[in-house]
Backbone bond lengths (Angstrom), bond angles and torsions (degrees), N, CA, C in turn:
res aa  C-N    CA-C-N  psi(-1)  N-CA   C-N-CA  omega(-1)  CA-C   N-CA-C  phi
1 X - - - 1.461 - - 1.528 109.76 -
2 X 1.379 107.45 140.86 1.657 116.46 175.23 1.898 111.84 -74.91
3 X 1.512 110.54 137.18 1.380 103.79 -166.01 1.697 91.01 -108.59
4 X 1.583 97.65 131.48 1.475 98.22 174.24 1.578 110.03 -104.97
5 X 1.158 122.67 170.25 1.468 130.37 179.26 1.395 93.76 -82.08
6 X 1.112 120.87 147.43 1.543 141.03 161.70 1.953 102.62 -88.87
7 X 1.537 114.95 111.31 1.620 110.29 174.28 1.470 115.96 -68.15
8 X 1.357 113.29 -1.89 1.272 131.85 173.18 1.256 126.38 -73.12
9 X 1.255 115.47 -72.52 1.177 129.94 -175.60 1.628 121.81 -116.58
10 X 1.460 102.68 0.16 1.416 121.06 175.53 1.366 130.30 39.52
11 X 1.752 100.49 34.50 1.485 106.71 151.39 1.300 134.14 -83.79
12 X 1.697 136.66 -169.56 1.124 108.05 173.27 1.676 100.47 -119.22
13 X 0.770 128.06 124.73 1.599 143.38 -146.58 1.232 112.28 -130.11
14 X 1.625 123.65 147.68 1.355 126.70 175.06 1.865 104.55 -107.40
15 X 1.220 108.91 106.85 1.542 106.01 -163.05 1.552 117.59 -59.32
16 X 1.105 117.56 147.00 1.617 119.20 165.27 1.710 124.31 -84.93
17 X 1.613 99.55 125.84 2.095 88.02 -170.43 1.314 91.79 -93.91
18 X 1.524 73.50 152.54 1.810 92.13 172.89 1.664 102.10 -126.80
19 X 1.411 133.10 106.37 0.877 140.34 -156.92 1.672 109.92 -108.59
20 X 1.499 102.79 125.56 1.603 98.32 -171.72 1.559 100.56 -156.75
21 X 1.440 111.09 172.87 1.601 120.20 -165.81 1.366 106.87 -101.31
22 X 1.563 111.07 130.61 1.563 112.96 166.25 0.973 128.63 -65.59
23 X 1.324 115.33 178.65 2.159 109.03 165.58 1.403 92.85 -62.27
24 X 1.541 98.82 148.78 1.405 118.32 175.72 1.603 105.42 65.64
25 X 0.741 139.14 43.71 1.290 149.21 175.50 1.799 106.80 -37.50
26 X 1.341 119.54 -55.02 1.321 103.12 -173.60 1.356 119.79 -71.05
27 X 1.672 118.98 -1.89 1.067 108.85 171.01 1.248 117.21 -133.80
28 X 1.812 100.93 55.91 1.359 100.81 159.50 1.427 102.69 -145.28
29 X 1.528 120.65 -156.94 1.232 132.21 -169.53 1.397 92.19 -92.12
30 X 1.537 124.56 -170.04 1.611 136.21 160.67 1.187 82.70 -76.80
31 X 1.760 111.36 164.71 1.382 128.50 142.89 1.599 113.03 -87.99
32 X 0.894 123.50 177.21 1.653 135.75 179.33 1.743 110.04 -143.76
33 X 1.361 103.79 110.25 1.697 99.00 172.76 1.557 104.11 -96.47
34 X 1.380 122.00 117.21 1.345 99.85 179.20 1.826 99.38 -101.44
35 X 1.495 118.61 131.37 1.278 134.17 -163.12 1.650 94.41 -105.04
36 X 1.509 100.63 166.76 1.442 103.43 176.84 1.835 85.82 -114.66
37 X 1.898 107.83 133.87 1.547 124.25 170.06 1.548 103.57 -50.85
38 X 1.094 120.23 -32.27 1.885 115.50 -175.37 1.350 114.91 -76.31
39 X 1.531 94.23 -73.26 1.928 85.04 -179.08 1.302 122.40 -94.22
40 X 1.449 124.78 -5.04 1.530 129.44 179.62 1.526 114.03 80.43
41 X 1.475 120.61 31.87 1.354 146.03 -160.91 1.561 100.46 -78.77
42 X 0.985 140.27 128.26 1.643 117.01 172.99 1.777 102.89 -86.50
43 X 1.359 131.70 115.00 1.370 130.10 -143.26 2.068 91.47 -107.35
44 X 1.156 86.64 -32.29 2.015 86.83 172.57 1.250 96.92 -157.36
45 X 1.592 121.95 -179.65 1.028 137.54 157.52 2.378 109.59 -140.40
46 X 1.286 85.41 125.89 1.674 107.56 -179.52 1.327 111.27 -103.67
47 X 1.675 112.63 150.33 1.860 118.60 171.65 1.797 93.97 81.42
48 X 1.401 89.93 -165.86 1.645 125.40 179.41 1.645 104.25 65.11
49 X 1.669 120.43 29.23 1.161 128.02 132.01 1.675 118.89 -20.89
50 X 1.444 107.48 150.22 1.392 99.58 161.79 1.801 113.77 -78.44
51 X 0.700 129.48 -173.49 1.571 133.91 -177.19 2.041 113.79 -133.27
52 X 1.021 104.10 169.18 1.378 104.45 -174.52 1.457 103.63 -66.62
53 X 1.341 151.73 -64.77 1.177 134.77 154.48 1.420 137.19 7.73
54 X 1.557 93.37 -67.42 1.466 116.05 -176.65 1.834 108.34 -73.21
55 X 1.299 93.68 -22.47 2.039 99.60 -175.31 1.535 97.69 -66.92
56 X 1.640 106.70 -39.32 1.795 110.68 -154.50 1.647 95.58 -74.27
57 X 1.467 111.78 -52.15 1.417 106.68 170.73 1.729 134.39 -66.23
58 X 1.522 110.00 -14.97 1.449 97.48 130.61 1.728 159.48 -43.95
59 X 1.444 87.96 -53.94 1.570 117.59 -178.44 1.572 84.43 -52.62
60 X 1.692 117.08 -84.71 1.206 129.23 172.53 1.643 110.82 19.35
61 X 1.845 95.34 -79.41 1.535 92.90 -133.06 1.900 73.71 -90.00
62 X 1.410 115.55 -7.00 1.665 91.61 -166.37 1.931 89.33 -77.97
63 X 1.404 128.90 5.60 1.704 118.71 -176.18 1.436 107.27 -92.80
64 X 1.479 96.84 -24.89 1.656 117.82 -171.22 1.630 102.11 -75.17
65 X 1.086 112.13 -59.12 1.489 118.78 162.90 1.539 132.40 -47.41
66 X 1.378 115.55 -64.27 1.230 124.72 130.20 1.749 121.99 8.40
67 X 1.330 123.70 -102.55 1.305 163.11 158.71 1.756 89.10 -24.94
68 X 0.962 92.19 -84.39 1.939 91.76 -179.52 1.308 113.68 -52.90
69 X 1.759 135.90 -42.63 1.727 100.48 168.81 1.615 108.29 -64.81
70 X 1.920 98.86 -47.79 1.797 71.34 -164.61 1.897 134.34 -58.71
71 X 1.349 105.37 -8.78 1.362 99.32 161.21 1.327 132.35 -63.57
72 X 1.619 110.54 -53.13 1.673 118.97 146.95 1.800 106.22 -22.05
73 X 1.396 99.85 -73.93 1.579 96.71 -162.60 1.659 106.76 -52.78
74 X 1.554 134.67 -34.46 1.404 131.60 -151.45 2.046 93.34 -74.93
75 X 1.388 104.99 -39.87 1.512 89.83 164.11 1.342 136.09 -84.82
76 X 1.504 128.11 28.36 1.070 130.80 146.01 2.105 113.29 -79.29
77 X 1.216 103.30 -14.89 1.632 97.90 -160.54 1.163 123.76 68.25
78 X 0.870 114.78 -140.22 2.097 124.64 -165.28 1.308 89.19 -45.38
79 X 1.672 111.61 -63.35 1.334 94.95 -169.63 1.606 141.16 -47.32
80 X 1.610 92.94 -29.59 1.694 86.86 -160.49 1.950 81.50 -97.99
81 X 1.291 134.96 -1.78 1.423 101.25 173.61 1.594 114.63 -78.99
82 X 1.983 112.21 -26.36 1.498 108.82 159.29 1.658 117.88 -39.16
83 X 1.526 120.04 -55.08 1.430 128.48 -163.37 1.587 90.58 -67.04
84 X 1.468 135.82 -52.94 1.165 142.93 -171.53 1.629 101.02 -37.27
85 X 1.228 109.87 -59.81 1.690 135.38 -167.06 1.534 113.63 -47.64
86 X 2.185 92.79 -50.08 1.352 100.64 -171.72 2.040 111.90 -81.96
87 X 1.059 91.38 -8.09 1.142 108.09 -176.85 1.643 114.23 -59.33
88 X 1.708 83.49 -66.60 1.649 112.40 174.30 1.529 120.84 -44.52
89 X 1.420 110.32 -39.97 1.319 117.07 -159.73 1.393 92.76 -92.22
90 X 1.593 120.71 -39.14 1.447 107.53 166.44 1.557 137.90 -24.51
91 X 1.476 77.16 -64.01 1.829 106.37 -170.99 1.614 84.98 -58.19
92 X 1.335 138.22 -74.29 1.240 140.57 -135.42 2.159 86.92 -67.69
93 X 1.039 134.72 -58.41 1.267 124.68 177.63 1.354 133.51 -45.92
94 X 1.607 98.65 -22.77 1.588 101.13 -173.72 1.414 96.58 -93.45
95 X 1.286 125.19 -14.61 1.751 132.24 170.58 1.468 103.50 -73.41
96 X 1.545 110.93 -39.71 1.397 101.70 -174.75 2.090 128.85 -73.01
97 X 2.037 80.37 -15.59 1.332 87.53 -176.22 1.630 105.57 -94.64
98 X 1.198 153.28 -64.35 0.941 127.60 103.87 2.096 106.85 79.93
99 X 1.521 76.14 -114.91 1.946 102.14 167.83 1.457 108.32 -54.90
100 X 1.261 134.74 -30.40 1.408 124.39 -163.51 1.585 95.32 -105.45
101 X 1.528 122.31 -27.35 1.714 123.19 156.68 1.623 105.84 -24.67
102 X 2.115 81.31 -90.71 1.926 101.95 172.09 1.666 121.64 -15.00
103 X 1.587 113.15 -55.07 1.198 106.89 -159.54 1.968 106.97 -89.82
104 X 1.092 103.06 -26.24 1.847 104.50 163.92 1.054 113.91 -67.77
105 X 1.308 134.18 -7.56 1.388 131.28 178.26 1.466 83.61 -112.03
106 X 1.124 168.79 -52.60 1.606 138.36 174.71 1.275 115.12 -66.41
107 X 1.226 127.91 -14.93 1.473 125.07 160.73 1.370 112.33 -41.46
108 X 2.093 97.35 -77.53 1.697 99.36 175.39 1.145 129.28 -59.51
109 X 1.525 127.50 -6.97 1.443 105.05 -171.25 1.631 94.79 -106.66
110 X 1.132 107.34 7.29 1.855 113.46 167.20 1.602 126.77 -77.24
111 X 1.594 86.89 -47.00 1.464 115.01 159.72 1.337 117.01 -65.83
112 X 1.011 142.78 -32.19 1.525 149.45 164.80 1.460 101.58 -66.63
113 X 1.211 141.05 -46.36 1.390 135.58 -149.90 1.448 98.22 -108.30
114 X 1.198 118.46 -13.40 1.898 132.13 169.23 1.896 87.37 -80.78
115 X 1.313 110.05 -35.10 1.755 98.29 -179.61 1.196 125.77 -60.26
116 X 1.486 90.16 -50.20 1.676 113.75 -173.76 1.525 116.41 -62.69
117 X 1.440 107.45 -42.21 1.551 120.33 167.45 1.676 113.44 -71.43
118 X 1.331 117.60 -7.61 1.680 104.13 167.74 2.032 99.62 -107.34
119 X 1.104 115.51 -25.14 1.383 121.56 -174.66 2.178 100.76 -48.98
120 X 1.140 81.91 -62.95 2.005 106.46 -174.32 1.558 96.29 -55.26
């Protein structure tokens, strides 16, 4: 086992999990508290992802939702297919930002670990 420092008590320690269920529990992962055995510090916490379950019943209610304004919107006319539009293009940007977050953060931590491997 890898020994981490405790920021607590600043030993180097093999943590104890304490494993328990988030909100919504069936549609997520466990959480993991990993504690330090000395002072009872909670030193990280791992998991409590959503899970494949929980993704499908997303999608779900975001089609269900979905489907129900734009019907609302189709009886406004012109107007609500503009709102429809601005809507659309919303959603699609905040997906786009999002993905381009994700991938700058595997850039740097690629670039960091290309560091670490020329540093050694």
């Amino acid at each position: 086992m890898d020994h981490i420092q405790c920021s607590s008590c600043n030993r180097q320690v093999i943590p104890r999990l304490w494993h328990y269920s988030p909100i919504l529990g069936r549609f997520r992962y466990l959480k993991t508290q990993h504690l330090c055995p000395f002072c009872g510090v909670e030193m990280y916490t791992t998991g409590g992802s959503i899970n494949f379950v929980g993704k499908i019943v997303l999608v779900l209610l975001f089609l269900l939702t979905f489907s129900t304004i734009r019907r609302a919107l189709n009886e406004l006319g012109p107007v609500g297919n503009i709102l429809a539009s601005v809507i659309g293009l919303t959603i699609i940007a905040i997906i786009y930002l999002t993905a381009a977050k994700a991938v700058w953060r595997f850039i740097k931590s690629f670039i960091s670990g290309v560091r670490n491997l020329i540093s050694k």
